[in-house]
C-alpha positions in Angstrom: 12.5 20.0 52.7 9.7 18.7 54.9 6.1 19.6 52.9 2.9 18.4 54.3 0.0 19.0 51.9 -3.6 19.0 52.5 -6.7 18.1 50.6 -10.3 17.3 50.8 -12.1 20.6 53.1 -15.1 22.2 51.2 -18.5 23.1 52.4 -21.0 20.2 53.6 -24.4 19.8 55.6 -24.5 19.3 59.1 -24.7 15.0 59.3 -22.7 14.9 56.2 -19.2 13.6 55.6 -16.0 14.4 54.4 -12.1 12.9 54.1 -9.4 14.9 54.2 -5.9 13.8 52.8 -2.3 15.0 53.5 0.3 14.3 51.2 4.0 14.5 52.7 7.6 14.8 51.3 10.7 15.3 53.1 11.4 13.1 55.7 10.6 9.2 56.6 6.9 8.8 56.7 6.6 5.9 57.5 8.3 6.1 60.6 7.0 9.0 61.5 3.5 9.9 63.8 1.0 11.8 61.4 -1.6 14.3 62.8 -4.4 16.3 62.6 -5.3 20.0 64.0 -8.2 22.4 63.9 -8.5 26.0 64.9 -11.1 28.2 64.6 -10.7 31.7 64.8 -10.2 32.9 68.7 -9.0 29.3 69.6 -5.9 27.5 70.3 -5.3 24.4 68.1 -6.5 21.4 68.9 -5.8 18.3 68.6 -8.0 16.0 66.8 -6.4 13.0 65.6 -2.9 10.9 65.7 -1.6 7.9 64.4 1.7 6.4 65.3 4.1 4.7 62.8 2.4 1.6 64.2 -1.0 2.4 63.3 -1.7 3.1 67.3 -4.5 5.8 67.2 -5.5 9.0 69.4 -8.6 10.8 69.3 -9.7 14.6 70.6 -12.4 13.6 73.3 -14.8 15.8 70.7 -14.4 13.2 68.2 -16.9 11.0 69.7 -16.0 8.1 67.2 -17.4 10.0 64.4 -13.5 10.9 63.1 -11.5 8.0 61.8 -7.4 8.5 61.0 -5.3 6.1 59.1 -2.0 6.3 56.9 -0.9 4.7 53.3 2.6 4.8 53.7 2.9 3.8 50.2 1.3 7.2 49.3 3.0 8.9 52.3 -0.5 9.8 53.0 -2.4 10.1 55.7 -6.3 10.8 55.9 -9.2 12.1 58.1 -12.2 10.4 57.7 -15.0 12.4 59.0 -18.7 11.6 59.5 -21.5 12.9 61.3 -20.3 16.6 60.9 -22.0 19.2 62.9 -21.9 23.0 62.7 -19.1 23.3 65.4 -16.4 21.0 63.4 -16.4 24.2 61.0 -12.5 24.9 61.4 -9.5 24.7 59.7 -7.4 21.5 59.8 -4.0 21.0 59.6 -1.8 18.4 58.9 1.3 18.2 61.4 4.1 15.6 62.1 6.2 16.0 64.7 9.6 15.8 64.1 12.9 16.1 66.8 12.9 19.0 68.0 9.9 21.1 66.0 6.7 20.1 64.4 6.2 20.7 60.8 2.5 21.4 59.4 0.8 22.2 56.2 -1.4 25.4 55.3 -4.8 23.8 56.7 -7.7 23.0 54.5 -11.0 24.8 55.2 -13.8 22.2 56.7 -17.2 24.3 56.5 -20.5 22.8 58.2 -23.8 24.2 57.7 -26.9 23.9 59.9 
């Protein structure tokens, strides 16, 4: 059974920072592509991060190199360092990883940004 569970939202001042984590069980992580999502009420999800099982890395064009992803496949862990958060990265995030033929995600974590 495939569980992808997230960590690290909370509440934090605009130019502050914060790291996300998303623990998964279930299938080979390590040779699997991790990613991460944010919607915000009214939105389609978007994608704001990806890293292959090669460490190759993809970024939202928001990002902006303020967002940095990487993966400790010892941990079966991958992470969302974020920095320089402004009001508008207030969204949830989710943790997904594609898998043939659907995409499994976890229940978000809630990223809050005040002015």
């Amino acid at each position: 059974q495939v569980q992808l569970v997230e960590s690290g939202g909370g509440l934090v001042q605009a130019g502050g920072s914060l790291t996300l984590s998303c623990v998964a069980s279930g299938f080979s992580f390590r040779s699997n592509a991790m990613s991460w999502y944010r919607q915000t009420p009214g939105k389609q999800r978007e994608l704001v991060a990806l890293i292959t099982n090669n460490d190759r890395t993809r970024y939202g064009d928001f990002v902006k190199g303020r967002f940095t992803i990487s993966r400790d496949n010892a941990k079966n862990t991958v992470y969302l360092q974020m920095n320089s958060l402004q009001p508008e990265d207030t969204a949830v995030y989710y943790c997904n990883a594609p898998r043939p033929g659907t995409n499994y995600w976890g229940k978000g974590t809630l990223v809050t940004v005040s002015s």
